[in-house]
N, CA, C and O atoms as a Maestro MAE file, in Angstrom:
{
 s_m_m2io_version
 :::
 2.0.0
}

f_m_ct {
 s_m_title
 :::
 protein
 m_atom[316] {
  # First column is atom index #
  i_m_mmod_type
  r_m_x_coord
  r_m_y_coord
  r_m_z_coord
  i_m_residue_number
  s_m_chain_name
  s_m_pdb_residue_name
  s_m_pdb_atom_name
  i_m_atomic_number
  :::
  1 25 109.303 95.504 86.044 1 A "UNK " " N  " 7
  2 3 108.758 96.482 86.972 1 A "UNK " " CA " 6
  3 2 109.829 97.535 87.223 1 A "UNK " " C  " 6
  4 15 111.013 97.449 87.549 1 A "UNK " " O  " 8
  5 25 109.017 98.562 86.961 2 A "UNK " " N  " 7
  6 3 110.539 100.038 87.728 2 A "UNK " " CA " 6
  7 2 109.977 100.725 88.633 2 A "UNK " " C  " 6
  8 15 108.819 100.821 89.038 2 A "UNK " " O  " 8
  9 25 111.401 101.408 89.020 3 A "UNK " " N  " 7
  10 3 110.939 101.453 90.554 3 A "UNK " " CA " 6
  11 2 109.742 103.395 90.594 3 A "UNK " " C  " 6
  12 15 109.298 104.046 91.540 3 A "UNK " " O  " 8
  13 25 109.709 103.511 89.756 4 A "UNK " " N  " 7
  14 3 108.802 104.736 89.272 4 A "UNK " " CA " 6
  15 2 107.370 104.413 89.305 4 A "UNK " " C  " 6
  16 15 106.501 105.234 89.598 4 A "UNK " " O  " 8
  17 25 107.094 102.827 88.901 5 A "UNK " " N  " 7
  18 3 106.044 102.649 88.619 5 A "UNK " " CA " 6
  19 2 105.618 102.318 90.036 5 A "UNK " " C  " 6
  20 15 104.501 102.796 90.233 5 A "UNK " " O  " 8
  21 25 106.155 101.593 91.237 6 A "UNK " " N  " 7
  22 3 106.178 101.388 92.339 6 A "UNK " " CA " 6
  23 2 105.465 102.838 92.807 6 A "UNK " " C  " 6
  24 15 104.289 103.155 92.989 6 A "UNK " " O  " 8
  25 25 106.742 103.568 92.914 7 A "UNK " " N  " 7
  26 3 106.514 105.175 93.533 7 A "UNK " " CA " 6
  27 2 105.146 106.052 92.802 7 A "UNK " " C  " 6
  28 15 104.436 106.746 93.530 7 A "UNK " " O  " 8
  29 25 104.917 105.960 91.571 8 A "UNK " " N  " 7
  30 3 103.903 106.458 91.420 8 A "UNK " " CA " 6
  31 2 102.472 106.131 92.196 8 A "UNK " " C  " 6
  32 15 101.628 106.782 92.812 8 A "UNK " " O  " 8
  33 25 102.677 104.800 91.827 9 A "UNK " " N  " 7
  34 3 101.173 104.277 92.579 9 A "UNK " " CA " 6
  35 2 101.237 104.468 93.867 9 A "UNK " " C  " 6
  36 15 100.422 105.271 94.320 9 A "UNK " " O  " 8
  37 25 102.132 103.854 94.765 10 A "UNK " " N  " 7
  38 3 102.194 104.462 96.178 10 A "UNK " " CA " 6
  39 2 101.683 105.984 96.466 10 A "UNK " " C  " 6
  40 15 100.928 106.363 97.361 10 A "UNK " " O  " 8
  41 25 102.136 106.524 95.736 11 A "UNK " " N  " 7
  42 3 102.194 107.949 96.318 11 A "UNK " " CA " 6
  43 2 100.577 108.536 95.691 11 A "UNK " " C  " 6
  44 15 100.197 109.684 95.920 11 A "UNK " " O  " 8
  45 25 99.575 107.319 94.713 12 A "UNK " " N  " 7
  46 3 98.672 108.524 94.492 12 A "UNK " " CA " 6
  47 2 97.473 107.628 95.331 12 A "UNK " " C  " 6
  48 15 96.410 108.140 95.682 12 A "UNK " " O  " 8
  49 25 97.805 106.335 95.565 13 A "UNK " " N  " 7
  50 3 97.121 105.514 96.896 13 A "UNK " " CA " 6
  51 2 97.178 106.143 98.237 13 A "UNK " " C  " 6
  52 15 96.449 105.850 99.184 13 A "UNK " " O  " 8
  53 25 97.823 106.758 98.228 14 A "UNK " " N  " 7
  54 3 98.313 107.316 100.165 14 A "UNK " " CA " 6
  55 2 98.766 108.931 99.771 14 A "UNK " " C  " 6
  56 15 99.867 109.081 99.241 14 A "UNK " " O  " 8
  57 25 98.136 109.814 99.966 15 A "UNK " " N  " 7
  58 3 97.605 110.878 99.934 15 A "UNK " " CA " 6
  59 2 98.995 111.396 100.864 15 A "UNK " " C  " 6
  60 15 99.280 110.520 101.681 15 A "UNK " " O  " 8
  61 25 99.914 112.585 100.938 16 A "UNK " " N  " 7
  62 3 100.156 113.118 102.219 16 A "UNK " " CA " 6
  63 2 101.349 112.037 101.954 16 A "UNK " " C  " 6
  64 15 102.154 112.959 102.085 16 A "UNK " " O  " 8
  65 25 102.206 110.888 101.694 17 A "UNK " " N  " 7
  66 3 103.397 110.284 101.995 17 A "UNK " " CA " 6
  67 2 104.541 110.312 100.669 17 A "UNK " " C  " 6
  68 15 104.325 109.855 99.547 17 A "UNK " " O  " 8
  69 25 105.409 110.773 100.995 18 A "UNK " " N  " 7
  70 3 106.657 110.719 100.291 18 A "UNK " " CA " 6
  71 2 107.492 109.194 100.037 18 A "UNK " " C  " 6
  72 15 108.178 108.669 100.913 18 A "UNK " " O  " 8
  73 25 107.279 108.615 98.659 19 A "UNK " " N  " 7
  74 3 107.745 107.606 98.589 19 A "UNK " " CA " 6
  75 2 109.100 107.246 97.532 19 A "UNK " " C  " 6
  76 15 108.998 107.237 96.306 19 A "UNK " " O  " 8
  77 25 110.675 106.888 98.470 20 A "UNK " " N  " 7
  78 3 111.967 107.188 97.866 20 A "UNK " " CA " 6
  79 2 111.675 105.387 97.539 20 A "UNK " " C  " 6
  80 15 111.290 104.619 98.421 20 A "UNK " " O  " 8
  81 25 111.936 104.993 96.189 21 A "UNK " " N  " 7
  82 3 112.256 103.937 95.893 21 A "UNK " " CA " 6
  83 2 113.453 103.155 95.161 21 A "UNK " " C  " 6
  84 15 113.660 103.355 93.964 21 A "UNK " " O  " 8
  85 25 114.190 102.314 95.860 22 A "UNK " " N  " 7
  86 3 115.614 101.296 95.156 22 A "UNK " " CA " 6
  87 2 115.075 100.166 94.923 22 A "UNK " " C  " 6
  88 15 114.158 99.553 95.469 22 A "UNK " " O  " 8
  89 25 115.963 99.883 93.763 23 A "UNK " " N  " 7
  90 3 115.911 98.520 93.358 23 A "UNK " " CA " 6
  91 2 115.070 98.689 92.140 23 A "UNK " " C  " 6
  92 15 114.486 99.762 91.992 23 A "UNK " " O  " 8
  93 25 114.923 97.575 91.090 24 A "UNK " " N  " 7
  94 3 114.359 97.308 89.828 24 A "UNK " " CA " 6
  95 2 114.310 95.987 89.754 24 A "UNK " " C  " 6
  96 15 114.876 95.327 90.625 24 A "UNK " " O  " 8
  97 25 113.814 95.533 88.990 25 A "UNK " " N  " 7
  98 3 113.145 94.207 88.409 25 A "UNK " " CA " 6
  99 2 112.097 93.825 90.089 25 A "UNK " " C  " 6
  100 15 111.498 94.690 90.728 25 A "UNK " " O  " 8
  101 25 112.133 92.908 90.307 26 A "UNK " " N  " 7
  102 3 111.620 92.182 91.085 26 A "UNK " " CA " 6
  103 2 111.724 92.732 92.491 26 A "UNK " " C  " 6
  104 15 110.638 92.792 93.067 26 A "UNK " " O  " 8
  105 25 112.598 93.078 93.065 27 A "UNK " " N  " 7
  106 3 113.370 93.635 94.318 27 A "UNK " " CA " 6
  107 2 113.144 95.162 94.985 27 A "UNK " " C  " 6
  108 15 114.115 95.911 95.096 27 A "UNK " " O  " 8
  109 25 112.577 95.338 95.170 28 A "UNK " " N  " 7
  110 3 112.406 96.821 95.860 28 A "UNK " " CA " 6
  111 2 112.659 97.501 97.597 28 A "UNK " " C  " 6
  112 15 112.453 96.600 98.410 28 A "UNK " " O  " 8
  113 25 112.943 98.492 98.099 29 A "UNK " " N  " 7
  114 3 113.544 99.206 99.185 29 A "UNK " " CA " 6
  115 2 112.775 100.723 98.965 29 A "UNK " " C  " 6
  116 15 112.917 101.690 98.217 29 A "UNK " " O  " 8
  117 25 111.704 100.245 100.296 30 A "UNK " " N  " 7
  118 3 111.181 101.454 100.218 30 A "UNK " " CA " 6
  119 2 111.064 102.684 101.312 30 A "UNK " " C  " 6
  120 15 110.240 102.794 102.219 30 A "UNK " " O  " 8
  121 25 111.462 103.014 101.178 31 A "UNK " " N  " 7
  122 3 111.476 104.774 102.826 31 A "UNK " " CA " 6
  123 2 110.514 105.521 102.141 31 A "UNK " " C  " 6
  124 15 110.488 106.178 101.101 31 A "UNK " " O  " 8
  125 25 109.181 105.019 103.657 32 A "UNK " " N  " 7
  126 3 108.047 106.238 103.080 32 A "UNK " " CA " 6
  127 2 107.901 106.997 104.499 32 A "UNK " " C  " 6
  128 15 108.050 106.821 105.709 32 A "UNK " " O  " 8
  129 25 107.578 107.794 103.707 33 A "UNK " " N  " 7
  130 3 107.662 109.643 104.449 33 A "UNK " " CA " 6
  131 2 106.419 109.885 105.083 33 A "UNK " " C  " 6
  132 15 105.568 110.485 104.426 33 A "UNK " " O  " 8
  133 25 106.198 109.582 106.067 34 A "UNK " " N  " 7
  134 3 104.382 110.398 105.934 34 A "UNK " " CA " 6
  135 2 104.447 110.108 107.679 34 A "UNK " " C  " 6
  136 15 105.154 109.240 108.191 34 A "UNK " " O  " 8
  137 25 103.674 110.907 108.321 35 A "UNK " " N  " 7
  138 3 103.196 111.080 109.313 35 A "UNK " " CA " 6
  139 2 101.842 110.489 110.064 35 A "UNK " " C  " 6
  140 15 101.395 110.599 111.206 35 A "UNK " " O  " 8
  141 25 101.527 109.995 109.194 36 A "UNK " " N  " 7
  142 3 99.954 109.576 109.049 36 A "UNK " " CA " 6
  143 2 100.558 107.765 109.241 36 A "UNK " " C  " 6
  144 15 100.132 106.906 110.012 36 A "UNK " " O  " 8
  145 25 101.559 107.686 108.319 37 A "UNK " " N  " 7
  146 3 101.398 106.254 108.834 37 A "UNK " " CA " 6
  147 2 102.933 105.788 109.629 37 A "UNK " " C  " 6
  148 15 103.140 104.579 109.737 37 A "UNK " " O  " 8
  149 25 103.825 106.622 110.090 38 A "UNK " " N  " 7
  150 3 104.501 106.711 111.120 38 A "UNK " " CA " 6
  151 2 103.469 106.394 112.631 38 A "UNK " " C  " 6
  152 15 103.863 105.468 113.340 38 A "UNK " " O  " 8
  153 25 102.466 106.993 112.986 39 A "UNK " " N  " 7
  154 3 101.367 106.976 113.657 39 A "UNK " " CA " 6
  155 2 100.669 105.499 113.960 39 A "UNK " " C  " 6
  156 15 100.036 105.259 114.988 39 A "UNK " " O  " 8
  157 25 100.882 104.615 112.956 40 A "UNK " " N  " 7
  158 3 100.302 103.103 112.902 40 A "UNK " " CA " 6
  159 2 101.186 102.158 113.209 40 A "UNK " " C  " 6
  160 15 102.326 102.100 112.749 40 A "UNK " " O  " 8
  161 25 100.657 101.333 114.048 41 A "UNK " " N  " 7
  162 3 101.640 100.090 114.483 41 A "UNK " " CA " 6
  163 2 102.391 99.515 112.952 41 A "UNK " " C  " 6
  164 15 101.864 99.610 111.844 41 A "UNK " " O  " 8
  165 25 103.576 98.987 113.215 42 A "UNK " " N  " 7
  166 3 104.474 98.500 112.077 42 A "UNK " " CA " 6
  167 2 103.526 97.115 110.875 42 A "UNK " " C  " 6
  168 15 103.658 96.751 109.706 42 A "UNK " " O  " 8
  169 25 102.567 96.729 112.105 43 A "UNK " " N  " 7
  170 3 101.901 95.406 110.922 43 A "UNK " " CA " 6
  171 2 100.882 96.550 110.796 43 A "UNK " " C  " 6
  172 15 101.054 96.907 109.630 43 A "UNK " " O  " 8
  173 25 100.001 97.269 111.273 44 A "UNK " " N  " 7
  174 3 99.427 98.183 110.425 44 A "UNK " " CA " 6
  175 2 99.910 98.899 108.983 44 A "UNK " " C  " 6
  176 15 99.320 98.865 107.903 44 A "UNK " " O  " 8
  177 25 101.026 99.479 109.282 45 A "UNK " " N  " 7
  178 3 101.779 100.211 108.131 45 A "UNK " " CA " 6
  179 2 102.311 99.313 107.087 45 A "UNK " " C  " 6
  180 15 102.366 99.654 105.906 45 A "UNK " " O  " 8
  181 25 102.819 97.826 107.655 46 A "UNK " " N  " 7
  182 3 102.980 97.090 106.269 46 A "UNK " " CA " 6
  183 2 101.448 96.782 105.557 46 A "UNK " " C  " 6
  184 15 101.350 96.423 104.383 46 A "UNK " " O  " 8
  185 25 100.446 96.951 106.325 47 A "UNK " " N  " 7
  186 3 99.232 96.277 105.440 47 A "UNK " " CA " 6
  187 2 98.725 97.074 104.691 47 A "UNK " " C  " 6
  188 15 98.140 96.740 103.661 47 A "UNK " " O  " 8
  189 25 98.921 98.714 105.240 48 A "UNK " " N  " 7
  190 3 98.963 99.375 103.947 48 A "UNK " " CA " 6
  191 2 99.448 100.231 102.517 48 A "UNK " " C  " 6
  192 15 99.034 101.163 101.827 48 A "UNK " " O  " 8
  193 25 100.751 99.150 102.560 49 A "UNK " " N  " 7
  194 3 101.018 99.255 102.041 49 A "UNK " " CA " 6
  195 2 101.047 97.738 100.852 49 A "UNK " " C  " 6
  196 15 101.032 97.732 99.621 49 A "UNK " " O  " 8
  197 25 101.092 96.590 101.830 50 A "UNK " " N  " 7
  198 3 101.065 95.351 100.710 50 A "UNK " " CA " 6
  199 2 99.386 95.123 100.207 50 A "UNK " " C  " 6
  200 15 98.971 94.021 99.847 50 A "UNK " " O  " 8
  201 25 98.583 96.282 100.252 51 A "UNK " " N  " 7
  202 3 96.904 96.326 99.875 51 A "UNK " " CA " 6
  203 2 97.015 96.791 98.710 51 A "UNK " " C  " 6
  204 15 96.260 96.378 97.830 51 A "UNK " " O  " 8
  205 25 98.130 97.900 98.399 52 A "UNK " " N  " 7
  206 3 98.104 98.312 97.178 52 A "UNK " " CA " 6
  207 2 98.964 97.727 96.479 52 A "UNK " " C  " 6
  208 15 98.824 97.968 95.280 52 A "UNK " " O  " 8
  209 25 99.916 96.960 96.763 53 A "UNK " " N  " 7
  210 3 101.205 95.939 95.815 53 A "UNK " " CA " 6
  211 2 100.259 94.600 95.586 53 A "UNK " " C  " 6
  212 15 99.861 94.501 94.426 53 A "UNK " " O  " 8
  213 25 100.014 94.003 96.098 54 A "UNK " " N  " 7
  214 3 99.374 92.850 96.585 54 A "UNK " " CA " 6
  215 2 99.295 91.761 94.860 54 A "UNK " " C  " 6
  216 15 99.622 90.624 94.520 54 A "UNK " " O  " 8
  217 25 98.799 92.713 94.351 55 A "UNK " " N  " 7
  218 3 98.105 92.276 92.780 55 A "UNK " " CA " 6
  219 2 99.614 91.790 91.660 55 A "UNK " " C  " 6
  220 15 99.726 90.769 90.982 55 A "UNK " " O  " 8
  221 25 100.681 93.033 91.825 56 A "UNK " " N  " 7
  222 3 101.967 92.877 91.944 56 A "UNK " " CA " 6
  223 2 102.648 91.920 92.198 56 A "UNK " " C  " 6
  224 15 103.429 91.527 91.331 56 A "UNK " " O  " 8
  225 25 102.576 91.317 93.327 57 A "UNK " " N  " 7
  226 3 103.407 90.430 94.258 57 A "UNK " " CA " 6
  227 2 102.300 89.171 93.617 57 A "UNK " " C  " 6
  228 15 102.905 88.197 93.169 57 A "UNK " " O  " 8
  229 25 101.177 89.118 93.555 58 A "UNK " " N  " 7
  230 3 100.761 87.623 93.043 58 A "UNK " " CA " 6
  231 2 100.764 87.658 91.855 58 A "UNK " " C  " 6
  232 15 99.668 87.167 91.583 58 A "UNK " " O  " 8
  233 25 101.346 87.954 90.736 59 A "UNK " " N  " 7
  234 3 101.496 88.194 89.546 59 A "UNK " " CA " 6
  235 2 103.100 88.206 89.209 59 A "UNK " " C  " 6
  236 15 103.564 88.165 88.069 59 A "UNK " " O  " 8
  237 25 103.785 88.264 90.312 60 A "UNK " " N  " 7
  238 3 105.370 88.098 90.694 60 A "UNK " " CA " 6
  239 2 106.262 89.081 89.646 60 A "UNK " " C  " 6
  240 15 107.343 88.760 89.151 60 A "UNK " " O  " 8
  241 25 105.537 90.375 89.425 61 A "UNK " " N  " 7
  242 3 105.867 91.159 88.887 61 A "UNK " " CA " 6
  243 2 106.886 91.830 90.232 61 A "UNK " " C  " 6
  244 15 108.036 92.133 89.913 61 A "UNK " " O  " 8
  245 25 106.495 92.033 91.582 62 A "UNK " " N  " 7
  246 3 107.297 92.302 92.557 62 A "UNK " " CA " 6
  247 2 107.311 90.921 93.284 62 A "UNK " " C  " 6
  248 15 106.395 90.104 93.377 62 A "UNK " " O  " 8
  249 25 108.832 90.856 93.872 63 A "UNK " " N  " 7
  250 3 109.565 89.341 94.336 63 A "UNK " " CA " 6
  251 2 109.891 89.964 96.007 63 A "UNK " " C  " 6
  252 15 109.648 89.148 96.896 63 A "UNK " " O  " 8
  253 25 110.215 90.811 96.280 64 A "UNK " " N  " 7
  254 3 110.709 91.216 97.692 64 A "UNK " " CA " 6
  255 2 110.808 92.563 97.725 64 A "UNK " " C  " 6
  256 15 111.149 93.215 96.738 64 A "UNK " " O  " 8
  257 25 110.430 93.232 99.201 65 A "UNK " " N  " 7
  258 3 109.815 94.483 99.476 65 A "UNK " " CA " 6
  259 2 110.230 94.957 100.790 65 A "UNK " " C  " 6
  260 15 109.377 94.922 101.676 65 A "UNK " " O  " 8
  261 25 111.449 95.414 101.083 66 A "UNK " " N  " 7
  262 3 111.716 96.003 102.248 66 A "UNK " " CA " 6
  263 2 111.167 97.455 102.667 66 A "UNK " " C  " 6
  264 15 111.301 98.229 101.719 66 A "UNK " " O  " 8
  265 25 110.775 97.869 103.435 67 A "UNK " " N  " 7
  266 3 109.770 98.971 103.656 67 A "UNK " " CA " 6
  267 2 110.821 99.634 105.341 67 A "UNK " " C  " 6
  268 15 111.317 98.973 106.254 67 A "UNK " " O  " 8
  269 25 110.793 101.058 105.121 68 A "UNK " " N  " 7
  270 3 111.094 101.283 106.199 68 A "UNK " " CA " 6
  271 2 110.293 103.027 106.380 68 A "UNK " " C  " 6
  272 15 110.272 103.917 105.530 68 A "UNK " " O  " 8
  273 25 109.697 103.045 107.807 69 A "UNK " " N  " 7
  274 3 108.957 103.957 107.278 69 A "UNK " " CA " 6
  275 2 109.349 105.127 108.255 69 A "UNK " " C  " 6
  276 15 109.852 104.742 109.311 69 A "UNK " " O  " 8
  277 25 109.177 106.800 108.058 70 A "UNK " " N  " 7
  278 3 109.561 107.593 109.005 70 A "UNK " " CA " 6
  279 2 108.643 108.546 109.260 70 A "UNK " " C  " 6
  280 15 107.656 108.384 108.542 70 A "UNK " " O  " 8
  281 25 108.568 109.350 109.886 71 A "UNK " " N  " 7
  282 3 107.879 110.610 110.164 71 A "UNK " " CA " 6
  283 2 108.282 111.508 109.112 71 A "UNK " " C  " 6
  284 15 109.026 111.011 108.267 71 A "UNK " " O  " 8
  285 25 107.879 113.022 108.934 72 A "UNK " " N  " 7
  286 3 108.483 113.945 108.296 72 A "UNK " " CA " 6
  287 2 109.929 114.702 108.999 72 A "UNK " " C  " 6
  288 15 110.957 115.180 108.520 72 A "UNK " " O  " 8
  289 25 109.255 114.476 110.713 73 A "UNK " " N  " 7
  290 3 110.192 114.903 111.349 73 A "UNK " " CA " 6
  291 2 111.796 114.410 111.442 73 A "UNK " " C  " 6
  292 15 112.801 115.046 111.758 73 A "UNK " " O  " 8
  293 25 111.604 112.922 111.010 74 A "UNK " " N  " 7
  294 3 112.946 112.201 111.231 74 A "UNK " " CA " 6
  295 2 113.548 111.891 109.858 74 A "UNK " " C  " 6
  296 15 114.769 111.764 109.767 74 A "UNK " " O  " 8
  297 25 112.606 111.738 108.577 75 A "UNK " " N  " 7
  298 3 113.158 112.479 107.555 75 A "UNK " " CA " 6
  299 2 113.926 112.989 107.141 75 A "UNK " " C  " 6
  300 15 114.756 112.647 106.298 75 A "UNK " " O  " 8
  301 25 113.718 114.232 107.863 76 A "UNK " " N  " 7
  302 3 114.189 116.002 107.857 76 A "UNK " " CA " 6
  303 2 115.592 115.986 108.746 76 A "UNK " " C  " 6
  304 15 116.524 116.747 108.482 76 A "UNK " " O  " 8
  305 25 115.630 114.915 109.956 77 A "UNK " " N  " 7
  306 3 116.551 115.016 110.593 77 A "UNK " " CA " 6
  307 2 117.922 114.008 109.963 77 A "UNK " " C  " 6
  308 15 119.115 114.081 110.258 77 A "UNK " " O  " 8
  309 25 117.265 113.142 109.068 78 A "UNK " " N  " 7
  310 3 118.562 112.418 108.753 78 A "UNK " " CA " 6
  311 2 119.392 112.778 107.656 78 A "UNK " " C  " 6
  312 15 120.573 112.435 107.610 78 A "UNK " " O  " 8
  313 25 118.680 113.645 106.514 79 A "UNK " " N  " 7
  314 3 119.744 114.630 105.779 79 A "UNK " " CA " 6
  315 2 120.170 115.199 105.806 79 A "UNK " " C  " 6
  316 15 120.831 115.523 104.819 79 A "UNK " " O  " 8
  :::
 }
 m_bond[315] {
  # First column is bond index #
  i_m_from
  i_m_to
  i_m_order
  :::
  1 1 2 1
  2 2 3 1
  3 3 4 2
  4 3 5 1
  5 5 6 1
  6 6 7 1
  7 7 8 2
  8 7 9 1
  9 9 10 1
  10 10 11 1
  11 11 12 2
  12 11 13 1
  13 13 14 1
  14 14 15 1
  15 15 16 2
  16 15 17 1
  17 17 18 1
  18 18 19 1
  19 19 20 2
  20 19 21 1
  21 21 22 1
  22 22 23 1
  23 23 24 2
  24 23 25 1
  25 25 26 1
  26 26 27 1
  27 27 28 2
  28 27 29 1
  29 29 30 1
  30 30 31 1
  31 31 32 2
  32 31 33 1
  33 33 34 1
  34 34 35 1
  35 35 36 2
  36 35 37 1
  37 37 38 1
  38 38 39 1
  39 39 40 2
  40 39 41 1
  41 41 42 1
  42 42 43 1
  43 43 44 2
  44 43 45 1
  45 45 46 1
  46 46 47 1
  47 47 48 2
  48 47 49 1
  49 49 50 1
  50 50 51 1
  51 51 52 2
  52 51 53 1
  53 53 54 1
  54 54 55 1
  55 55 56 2
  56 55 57 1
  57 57 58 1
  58 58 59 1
  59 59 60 2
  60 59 61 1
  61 61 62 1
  62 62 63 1
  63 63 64 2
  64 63 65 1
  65 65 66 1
  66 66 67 1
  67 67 68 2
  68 67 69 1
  69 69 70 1
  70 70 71 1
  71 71 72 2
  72 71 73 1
  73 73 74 1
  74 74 75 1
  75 75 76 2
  76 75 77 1
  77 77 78 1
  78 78 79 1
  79 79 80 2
  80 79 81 1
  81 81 82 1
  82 82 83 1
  83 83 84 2
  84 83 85 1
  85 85 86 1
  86 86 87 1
  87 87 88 2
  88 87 89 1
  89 89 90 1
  90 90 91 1
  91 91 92 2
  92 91 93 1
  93 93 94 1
  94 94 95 1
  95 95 96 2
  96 95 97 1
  97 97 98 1
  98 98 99 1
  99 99 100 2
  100 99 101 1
  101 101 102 1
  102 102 103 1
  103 103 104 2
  104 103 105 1
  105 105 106 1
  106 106 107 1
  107 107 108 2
  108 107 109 1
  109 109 110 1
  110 110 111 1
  111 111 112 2
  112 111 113 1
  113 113 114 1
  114 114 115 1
  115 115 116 2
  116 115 117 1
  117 117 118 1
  118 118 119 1
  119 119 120 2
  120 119 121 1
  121 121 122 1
  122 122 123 1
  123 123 124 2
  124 123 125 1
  125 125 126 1
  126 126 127 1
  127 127 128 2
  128 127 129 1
  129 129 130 1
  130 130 131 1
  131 131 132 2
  132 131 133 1
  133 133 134 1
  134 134 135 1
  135 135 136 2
  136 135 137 1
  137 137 138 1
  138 138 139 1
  139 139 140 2
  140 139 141 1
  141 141 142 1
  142 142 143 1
  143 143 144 2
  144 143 145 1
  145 145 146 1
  146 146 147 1
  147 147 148 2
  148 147 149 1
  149 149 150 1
  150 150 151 1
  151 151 152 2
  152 151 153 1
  153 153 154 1
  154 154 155 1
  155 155 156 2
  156 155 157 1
  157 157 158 1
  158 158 159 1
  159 159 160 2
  160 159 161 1
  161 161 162 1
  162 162 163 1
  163 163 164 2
  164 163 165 1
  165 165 166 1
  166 166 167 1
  167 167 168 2
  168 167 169 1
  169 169 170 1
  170 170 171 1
  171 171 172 2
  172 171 173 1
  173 173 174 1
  174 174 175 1
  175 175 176 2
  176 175 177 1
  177 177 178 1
  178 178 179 1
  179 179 180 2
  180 179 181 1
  181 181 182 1
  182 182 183 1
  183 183 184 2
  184 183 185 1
  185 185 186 1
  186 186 187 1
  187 187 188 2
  188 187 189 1
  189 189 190 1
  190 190 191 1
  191 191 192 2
  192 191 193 1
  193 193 194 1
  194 194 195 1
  195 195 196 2
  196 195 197 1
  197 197 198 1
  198 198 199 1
  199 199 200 2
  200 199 201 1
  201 201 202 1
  202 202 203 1
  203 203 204 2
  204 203 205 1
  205 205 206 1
  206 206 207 1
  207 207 208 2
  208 207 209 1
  209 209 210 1
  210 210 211 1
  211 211 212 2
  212 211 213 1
  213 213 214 1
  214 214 215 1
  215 215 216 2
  216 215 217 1
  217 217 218 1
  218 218 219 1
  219 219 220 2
  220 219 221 1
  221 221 222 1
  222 222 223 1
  223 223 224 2
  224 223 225 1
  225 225 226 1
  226 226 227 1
  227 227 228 2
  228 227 229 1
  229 229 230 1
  230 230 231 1
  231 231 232 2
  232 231 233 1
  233 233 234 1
  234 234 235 1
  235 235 236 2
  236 235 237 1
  237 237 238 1
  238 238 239 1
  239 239 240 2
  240 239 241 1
  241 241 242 1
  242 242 243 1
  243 243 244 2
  244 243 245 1
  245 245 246 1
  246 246 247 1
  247 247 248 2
  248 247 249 1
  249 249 250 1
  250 250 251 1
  251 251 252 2
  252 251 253 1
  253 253 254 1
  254 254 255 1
  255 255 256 2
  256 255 257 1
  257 257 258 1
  258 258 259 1
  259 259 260 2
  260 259 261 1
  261 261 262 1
  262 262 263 1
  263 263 264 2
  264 263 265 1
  265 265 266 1
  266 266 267 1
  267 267 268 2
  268 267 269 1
  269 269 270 1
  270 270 271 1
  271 271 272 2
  272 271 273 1
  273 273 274 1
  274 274 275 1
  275 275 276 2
  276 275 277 1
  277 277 278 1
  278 278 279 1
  279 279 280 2
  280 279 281 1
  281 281 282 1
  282 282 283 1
  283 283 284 2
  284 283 285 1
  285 285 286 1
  286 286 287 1
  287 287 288 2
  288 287 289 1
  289 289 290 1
  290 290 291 1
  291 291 292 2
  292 291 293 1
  293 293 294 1
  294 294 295 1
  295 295 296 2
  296 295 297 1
  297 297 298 1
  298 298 299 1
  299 299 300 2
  300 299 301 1
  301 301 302 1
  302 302 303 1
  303 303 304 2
  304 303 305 1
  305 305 306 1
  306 306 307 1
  307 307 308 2
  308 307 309 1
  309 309 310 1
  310 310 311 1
  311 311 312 2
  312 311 313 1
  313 313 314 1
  314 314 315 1
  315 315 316 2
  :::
 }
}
């Protein structure tokens, strides 16, 4: 698994979010960008995101998935 293939699909599943991805093989670290799901409680925002891995992760093509998620606004403020 690379981490492109991660970021692609994320980003054409969720419309509107910027997705920076680390890590390869099994292991991934993800900071997604979006405003839309900054807005959703934290077990909201992980569920949508492990809806679209899901198939991934039981196929153990992905092994572990740290997710951290921001606004555009805070984004913008940490570079």
């Amino acid at each position: 698994m690379q981490a492109a293939e991660v970021k692609s699909l994320l980003e054409e599943k969720l419309p509107n979010t910027q997705v920076e991805v680390e890590g390869e093989g099994c292991n991934f670290q993800l900071n997604l960008i979006s405003d839309e799901l900054a807005a959703l409680s934290p077990v909201k925002r992980q569920q949508q995101i492990y809806a679209h891995l899901n198939a991934w992760i039981a196929d153990g093509s992905i092994h572990a998935v740290t997710m951290k998620f921001f606004s555009q606004a805070d984004w913008a403020a940490r570079s």
